[in-house]
N, C-alpha and C positions, 0 to 999 in steps of 0.2 A: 504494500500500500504506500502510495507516493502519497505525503501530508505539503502541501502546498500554503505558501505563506499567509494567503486567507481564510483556511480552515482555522475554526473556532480551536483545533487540538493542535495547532502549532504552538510552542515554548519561544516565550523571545526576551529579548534582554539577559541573557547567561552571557557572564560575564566568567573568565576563566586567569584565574593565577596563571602565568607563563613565567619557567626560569628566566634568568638573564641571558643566558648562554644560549637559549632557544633564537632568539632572531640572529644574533652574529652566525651562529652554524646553518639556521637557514639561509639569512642571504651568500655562506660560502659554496653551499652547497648547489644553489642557487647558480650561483656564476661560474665556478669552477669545477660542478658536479660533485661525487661520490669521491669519499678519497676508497684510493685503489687497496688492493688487499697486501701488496707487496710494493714496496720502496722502487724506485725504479730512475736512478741519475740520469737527471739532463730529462725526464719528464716536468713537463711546466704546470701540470696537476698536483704532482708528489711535492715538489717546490713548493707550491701557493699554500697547502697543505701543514708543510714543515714552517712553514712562517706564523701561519694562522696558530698551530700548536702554540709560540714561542710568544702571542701578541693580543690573543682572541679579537684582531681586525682582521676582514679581509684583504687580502693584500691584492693591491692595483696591480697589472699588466707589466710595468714599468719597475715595480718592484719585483715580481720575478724574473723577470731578464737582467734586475741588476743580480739577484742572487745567484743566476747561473752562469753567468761570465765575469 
């Protein structure tokens, strides 16, 4: 059964706790996709990945290419 936003049985206004960490790992995940299962040098995923670990920012374009050259 699909409840549609005018049905009288629709719930609204829930409002939900979200960590901190919840939006920075989304928007990394976001931009940079899924970190990989295995490390993998001179990838610009694993990079953005090992920065974000050390920063919890996303790190721009610009800062992975400075970290791998």
């Amino acid at each position: 059964m699909v409840i549609t936003p005018d049905n009288p049985m629709a719930i609204r206004g829930i409002r939900r706790a979200v960590p901190k960490i919840a939006v920075p790992l989304a928007n990394m995940v976001e931009h940079w996709g899924a970190r990989c299962d295995e490390y993998e040098h001179g990838c610009p995923a694993c990079t953005a990945w090992k920065l974000f670990d050390r920063s919890w920012i996303v790190p721009s374009d610009e800062d992975v290419l400075k970290e791998q050259y």
